[in-house]
KOLNUFI-518319 format. One record per residue (C-alpha): residue number from 1; y negated, z, x negated. Coordinates in nm, 3 decimals, padded with zeros to 5 digits. Layout:
BEGIN
num	py	pz	px
NUM	Y	Z	X
...
***
This chain:
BEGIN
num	py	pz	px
1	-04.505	03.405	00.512
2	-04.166	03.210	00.389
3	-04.203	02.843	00.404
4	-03.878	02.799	00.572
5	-03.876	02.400	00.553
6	-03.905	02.440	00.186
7	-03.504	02.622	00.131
8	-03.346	02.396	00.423
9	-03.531	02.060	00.354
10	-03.479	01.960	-00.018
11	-03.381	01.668	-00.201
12	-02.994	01.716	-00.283
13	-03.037	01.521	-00.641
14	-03.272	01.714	-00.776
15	-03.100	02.032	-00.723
16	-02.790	01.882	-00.848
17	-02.995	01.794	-01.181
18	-03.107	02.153	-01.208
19	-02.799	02.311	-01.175
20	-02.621	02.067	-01.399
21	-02.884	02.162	-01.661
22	-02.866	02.521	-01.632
23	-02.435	02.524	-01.635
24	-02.482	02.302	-01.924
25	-02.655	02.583	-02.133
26	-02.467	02.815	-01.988
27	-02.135	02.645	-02.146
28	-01.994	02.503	-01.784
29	-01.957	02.875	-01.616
30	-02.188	03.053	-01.396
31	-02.159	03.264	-01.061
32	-02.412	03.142	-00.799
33	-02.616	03.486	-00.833
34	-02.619	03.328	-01.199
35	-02.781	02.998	-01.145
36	-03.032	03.158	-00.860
37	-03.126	03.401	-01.128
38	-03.183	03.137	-01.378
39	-03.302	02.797	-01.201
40	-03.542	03.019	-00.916
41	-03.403	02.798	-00.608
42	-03.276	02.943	-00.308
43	-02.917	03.083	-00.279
44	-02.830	02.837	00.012
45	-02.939	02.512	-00.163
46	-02.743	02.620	-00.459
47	-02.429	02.714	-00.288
48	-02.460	02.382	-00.081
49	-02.493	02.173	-00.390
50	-02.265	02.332	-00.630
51	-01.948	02.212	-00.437
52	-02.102	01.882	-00.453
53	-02.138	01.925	-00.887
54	-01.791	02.087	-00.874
55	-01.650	01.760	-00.731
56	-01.819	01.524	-00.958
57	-01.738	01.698	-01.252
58	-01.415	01.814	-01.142
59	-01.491	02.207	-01.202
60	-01.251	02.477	-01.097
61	-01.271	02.816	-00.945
62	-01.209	03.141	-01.142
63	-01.255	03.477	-00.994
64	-01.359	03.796	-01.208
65	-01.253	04.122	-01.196
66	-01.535	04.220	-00.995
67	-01.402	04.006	-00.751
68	-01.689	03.719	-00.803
69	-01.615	03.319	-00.765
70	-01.687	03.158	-01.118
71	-01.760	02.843	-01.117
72	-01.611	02.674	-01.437
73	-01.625	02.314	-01.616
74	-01.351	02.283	-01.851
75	-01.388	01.881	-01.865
76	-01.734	01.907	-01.922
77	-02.000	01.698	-01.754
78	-01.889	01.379	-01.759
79	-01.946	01.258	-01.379
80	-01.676	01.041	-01.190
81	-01.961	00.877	-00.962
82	-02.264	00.809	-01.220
83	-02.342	00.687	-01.567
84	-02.386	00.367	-01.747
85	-02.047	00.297	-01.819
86	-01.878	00.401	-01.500
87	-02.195	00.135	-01.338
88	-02.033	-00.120	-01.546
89	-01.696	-00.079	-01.466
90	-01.775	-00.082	-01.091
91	-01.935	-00.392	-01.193
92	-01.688	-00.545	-01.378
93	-01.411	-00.443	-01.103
94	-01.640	-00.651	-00.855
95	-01.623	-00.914	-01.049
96	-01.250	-00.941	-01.062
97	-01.217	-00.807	-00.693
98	-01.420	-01.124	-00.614
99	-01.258	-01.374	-00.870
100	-00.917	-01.268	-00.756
101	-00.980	-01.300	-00.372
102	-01.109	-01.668	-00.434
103	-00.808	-01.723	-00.680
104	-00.572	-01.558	-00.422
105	-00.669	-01.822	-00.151
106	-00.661	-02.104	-00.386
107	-00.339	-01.991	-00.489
108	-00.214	-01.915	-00.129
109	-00.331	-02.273	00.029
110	-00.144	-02.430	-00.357
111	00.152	-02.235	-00.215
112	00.127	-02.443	00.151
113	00.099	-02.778	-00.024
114	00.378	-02.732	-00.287
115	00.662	-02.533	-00.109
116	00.677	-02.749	00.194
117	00.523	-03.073	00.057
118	00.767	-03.085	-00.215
119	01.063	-02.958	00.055
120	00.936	-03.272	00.260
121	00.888	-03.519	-00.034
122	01.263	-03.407	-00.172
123	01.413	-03.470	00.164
124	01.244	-03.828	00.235
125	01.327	-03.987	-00.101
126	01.667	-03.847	-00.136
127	01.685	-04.046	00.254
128	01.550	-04.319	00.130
129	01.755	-04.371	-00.163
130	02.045	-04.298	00.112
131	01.922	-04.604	00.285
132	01.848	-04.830	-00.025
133	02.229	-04.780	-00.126
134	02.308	-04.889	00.203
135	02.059	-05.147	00.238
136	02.185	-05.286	-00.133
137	02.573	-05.263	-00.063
138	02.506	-05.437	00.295
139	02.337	-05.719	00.104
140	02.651	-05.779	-00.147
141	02.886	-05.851	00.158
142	02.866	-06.165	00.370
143	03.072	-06.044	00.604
144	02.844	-05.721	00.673
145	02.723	-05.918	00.956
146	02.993	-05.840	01.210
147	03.046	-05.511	01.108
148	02.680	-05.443	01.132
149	02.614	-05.571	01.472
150	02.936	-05.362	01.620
151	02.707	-05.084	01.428
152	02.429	-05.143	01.565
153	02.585	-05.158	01.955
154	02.771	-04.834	01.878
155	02.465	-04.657	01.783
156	02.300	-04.836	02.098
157	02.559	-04.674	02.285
158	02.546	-04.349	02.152
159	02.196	-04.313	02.210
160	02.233	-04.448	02.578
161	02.481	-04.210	02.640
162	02.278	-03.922	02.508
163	01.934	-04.022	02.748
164	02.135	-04.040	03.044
165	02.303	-03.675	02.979
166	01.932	-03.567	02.883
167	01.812	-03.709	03.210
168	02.098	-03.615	03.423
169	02.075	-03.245	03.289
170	01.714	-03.196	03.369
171	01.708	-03.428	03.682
172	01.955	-03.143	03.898
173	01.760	-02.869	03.745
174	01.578	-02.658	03.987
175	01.213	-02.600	03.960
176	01.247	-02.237	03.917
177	01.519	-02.296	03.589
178	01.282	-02.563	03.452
179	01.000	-02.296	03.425
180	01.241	-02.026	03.329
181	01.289	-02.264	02.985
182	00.957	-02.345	02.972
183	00.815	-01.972	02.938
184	01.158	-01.832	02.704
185	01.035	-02.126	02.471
186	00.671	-02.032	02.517
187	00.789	-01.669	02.408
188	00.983	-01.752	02.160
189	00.678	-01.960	01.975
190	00.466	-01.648	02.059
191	00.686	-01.372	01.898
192	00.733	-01.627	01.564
193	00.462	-01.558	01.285
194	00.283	-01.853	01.198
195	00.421	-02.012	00.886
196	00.148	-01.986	00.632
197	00.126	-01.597	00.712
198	00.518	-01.568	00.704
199	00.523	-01.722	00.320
200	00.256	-01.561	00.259
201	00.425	-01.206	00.323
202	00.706	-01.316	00.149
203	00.512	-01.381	-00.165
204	00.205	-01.117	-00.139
205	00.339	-00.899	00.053
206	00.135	-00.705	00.388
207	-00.175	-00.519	00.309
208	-00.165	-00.119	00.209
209	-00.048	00.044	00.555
210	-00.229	00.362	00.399
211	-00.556	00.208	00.348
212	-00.682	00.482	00.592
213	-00.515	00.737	00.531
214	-00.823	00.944	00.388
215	-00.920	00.958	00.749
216	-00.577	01.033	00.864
217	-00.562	01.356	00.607
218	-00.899	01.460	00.661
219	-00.826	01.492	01.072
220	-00.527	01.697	00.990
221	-00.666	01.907	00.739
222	-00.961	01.973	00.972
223	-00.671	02.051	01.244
224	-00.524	02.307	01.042
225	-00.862	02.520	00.937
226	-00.891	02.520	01.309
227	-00.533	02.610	01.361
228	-00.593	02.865	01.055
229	-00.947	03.033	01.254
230	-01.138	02.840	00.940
231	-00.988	03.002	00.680
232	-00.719	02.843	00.459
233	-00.581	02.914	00.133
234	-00.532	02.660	-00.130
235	-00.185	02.611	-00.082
236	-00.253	02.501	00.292
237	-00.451	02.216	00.157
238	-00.208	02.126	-00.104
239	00.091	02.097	00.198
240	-00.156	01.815	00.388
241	-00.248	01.639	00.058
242	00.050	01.662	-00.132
243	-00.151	01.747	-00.472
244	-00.016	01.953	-00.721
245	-00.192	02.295	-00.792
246	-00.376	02.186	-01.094
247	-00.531	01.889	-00.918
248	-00.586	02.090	-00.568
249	-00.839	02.365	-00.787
250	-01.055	02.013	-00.835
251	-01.012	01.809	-00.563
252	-01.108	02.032	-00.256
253	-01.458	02.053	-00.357
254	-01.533	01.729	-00.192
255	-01.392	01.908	00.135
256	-01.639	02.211	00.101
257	-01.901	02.028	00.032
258	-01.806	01.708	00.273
259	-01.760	02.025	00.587
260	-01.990	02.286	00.457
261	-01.726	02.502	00.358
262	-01.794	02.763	00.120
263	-01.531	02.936	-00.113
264	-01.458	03.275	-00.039
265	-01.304	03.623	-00.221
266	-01.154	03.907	-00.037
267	-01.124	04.275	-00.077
268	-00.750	04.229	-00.235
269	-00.896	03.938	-00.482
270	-00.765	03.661	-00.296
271	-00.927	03.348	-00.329
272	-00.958	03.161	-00.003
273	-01.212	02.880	00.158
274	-01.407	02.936	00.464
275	-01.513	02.671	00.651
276	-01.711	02.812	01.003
277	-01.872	02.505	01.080
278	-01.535	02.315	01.186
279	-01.524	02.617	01.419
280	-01.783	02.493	01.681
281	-01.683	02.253	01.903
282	-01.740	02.165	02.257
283	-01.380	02.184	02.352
284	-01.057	02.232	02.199
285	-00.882	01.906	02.279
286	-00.652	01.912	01.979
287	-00.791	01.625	01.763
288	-00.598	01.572	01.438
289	-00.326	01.819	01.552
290	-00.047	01.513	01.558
291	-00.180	01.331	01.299
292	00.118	01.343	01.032
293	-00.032	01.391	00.627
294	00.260	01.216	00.522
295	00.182	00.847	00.346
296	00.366	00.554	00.473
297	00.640	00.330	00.258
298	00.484	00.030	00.167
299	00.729	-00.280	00.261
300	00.823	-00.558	00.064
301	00.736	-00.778	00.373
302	00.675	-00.771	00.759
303	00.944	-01.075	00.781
304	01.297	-01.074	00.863
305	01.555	-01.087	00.568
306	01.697	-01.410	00.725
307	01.342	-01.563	00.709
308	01.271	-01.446	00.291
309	01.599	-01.620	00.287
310	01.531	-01.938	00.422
311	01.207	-01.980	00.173
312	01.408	-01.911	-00.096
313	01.601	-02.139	-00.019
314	01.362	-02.408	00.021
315	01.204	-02.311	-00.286
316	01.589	-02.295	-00.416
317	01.552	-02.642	-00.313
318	01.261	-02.751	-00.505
319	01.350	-02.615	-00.794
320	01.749	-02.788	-00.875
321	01.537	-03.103	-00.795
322	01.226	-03.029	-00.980
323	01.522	-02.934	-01.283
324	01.718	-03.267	-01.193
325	01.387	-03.489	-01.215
326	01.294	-03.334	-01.526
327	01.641	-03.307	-01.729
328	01.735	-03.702	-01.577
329	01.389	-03.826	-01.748
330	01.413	-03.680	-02.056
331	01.780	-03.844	-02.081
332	01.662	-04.157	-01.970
333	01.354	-04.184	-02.200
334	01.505	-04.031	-02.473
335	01.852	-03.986	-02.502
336	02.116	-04.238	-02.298
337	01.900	-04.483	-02.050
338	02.296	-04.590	-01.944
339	02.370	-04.238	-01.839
340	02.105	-04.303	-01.542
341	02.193	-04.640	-01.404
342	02.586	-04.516	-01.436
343	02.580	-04.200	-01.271
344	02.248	-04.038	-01.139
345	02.172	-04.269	-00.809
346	01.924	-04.117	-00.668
347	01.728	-04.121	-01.009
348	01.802	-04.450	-01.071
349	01.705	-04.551	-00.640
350	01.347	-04.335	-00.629
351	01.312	-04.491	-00.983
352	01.304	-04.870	-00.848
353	01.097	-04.771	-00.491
354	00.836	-04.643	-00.732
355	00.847	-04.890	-00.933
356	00.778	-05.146	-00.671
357	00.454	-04.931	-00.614
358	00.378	-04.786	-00.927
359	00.488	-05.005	-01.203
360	00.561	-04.881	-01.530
361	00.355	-04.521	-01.433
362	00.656	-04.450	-01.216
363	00.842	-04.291	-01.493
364	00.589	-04.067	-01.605
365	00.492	-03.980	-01.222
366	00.909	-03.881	-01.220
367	00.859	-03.657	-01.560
368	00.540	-03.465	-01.413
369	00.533	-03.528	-01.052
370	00.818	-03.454	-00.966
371	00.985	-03.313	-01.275
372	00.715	-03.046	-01.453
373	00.511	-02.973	-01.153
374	00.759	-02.838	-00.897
375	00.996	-02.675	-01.136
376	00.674	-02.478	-01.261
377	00.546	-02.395	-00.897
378	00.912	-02.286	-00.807
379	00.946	-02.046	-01.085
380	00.615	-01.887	-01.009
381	00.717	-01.892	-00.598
382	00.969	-01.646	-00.727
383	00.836	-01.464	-01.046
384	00.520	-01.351	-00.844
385	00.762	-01.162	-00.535
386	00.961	-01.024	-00.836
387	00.699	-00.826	-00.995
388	00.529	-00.738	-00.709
389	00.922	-00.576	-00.579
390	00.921	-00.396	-00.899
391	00.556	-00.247	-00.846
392	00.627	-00.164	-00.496
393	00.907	00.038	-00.625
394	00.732	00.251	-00.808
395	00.477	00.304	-00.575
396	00.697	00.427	-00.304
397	00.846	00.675	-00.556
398	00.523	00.796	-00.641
399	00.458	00.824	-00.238
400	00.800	00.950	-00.188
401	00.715	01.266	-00.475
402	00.369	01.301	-00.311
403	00.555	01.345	00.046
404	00.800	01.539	-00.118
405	00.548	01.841	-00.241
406	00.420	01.842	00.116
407	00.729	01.920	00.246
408	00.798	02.153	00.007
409	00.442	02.326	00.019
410	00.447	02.370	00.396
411	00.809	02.533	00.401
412	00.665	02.775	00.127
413	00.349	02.889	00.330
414	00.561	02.941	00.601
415	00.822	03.187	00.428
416	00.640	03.244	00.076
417	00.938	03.517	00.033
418	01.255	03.294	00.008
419	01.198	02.907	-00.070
420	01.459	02.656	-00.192
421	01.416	02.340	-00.274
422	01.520	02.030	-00.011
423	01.828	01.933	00.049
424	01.794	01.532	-00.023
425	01.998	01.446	00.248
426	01.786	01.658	00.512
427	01.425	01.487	00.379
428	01.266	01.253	00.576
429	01.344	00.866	00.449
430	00.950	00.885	00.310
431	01.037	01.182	00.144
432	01.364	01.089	-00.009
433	01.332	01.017	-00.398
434	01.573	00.859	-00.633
435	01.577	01.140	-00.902
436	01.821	01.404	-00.751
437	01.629	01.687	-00.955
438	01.287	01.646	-00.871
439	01.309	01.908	-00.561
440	01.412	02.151	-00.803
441	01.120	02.038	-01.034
442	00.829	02.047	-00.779
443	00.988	02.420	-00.660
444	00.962	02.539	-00.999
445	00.630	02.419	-01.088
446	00.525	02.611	-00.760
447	00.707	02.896	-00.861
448	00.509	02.932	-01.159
449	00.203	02.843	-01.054
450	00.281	03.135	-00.771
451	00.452	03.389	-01.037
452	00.791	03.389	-00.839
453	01.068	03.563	-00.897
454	01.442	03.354	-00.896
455	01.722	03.529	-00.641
456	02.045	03.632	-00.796
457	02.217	03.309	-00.710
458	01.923	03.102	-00.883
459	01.907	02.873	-00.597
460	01.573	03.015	-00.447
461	01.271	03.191	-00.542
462	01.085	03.418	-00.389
463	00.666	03.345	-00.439
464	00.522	03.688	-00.457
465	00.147	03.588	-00.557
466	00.199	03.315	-00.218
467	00.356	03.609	-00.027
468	00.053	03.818	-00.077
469	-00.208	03.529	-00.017
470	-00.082	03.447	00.311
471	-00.055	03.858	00.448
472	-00.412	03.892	00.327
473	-00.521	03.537	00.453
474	-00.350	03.677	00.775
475	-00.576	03.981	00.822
476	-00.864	03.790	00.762
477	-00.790	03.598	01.041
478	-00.717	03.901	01.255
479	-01.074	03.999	01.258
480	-01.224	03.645	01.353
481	-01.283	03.608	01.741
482	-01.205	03.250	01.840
483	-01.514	03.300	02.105
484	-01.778	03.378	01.882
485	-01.779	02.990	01.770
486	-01.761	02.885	02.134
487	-02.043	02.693	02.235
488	-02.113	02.822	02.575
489	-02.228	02.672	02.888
490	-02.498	02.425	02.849
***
């Protein structure tokens, strides 16, 4: 009698271990009638586990002439999820992951304190130097006296004048218009990003809007075998991940082996992947169907373009007087003291209300404090958003290309037997890159991967390997009965 629990109930390493032994003397190809024959374990453990090796080693699939799936390793057997040294890079990327998240809030909260302590520092002296040039020239008159009480009584006035409007105004309000105000101010605060968070998009930028996108492709994908009756052909997995052919031989192995599919051969040597298991389901309620593939553009910020402005502005700010600090110290330590006490006034009146607190360490507190310090910080505020805009650049261009080829796949899977490339101007804005010929590029790297033929015009090509594919993939499908993976009543 046949131990049953013995094939289904098996430990998934050590059959990996086996089978990467046995391909490994067999020079990285083997059919799966070869490594039963040779290792003794059952067929089903080794077709279950061999998608698995085929993803970590990133094998592809050849088919004979017999009409047999080979299973080759042309990178050989060095694994993308084990080893010594890929242990140590994980390790080391830790590490930094963990280094530059404390950094990153060091840095962020350094941001707070300089951009608008140094805005508010800025603004007070230069207010109080306004006031010490008053306060000095008032003292140098006698006869400021008069002239500052009829000041004084005019600003008493003004201020009188303004309270009773103030008072008047809200005093023949009705109750219903006072809490009208109340809640558009309420909204107003509510709909505003808080402040740190706003800089801090301006600077770092908003986290990856396709950090789950895995998910998002794997629901669509998993809506289109079902769509498809569970059997798709390579090039419907290439239109919902946007991977060219090459790496769409290696990277849907983790999908059979993730959804027990299995790849498949048919009578007109068509190599297609059947996956019966996402067949059986309670009910068919469309999940993943309007899930797009496509990846998102990652924006330079979530804020407004007014609001980027206005910190650049402040940090505009801090820099022409972090540069005036700086350049004024230098020329009075060094160069022509007169120049200061002549001409730069509010040097020469944050000078003396330091010194009065300071002493002779104002000077250098000018040089660094003021000087070094915030020019340094402000030339950082604005080299870190520049780098990270030229980054983000080429990242969307490599999303745009990736969104392209989906495009492009999809429209040749519908109509293998005339496909041109996409008019720019008709692409979605996510699909839209800035090189003109790269349609044409991705068609014709299609084209040969599908042996097409160019029309007469040489505008189009018609993919006759793709045309076949999808007729035979077609009556495969014919013969699958949607109830026979129905679950029943219950």
């Amino acid at each position: 009698m046949v131990d049953i629990k013995k094939v289904y109930d098996y430990k998934p390493e050590a059959v990996r271990d086996t089978l990467l032994g046995a391909l490994k003397k067999r020079k990285g190809e083997a059919t799966t009638a070869d490594l039963v024959a040779y290792t003794g374990l059952p067929k089903y453990q080794v077709e279950t586990e061999l998608p698995a090796l085929a993803d970590e080693y990133l094998g592809r699939l050849k088919v004979t002439q017999s009409g047999e799936i080979l299973y080759s390793f042309p990178r050989g057997f060095t694994s993308r999820y084990r080893g010594f040294g890929l242990s140590l890079r994980r390790g080391l990327k830790a590490v930094r992951k963990f280094f530059a998240a404390v950094a990153t809030y060091l840095f962020k909260a350094w941001i707070m304190v300089m951009l608008v302590g140094y805005f508010v520092l800025f603004l007070v002296l230069i207010v109080l130097s306004v006031v010490a040039s008053f306060a000095g020239s008032a003292s140098n008159r006698s006869s400021r006296s008069r002239s500052k009480g009829g000041g004084m009584m005019l600003t008493g006035r003004l201020i009188e004048l303004f309270i009773r409007i103030w008072f008047y105004n809200e005093l023949f309000k009705s109750p219903y218009q006072r809490r009208a105000g109340i809640e558009a101010r309420d909204r107003k605060r509510g709909n505003r990003r808080p402040l740190h968070k706003a800089i801090f998009s301006f600077v770092f930028g908003e986290p990856d809007p396709n950090g789950a996108h895995d998910a998002v492709e794997k629901r669509a994908f998993i809506a289109l075998v079902r769509a498809r009756k569970g059997i798709v052909l390579l090039e419907d997995y290439m239109a919902i991940t946007g991977l060219s052919p090459e790496a769409a031989e290696s990277a849907i192995n983790r999908y059979l082996y993730e959804f027990e599919g299995s790849p498949e051969v048919s009578d007109a040597g068509t190599v297609y992947f059947k996956f019966p298991a996402l067949l059986k389901r309670a009910r068919d309620d469309g999940a993943g169907a309007s899930d797009s593939p496509f990846k998102r553009l990652r924006p330079f910020s979530a804020n407004e373009a007014k609001s980027n402005a206005w910190y650049a502005g402040i940090n505009g700010f801090n820099l022409v007087l972090g540069a005036y600090f700086l350049l004024t110290s230098v020329s009075y330590g060094f160069i022509a003291p007169a120049l200061v006490t002549g001409g730069t006034w509010l040097y020469y009146n944050v000078l003396r209300l330091l010194y009065q607190v300071m002493g002779t360490g104002s000077l250098g507190f000018i040089t660094v404090g003021l000087g070094v310090v915030p020019l340094a910080f402000s030339i950082l505020f604005w080299l870190v958003p520049a780098l990270r805009y030229g980054r983000l650049g080429r990242e969307n261009e490599r999303i745009k290309e990736e969104n392209l080829r989906r495009v492009l796949y999809a429209q040749a899977v519908r109509s293998p037997s005339l496909v041109r490339a996409p008019d720019p101007v008709s692409l979605p804005e996510a699909a839209k890159v800035k090189n003109p010929k790269a349609p044409i590029r991705v068609l014709e790297e299609l084209a040969a991967y599908e042996r097409g033929d160019p029309t007469t015009d040489g505008r189009a090509w018609r993919l006759t390997e793709l045309e076949r594919k999808t007729a035979d993939a077609e009556v495969l499908r014919s013969s699958i009965k949607q109830e026979d993976y129905r679950l029943g009543d219950v």
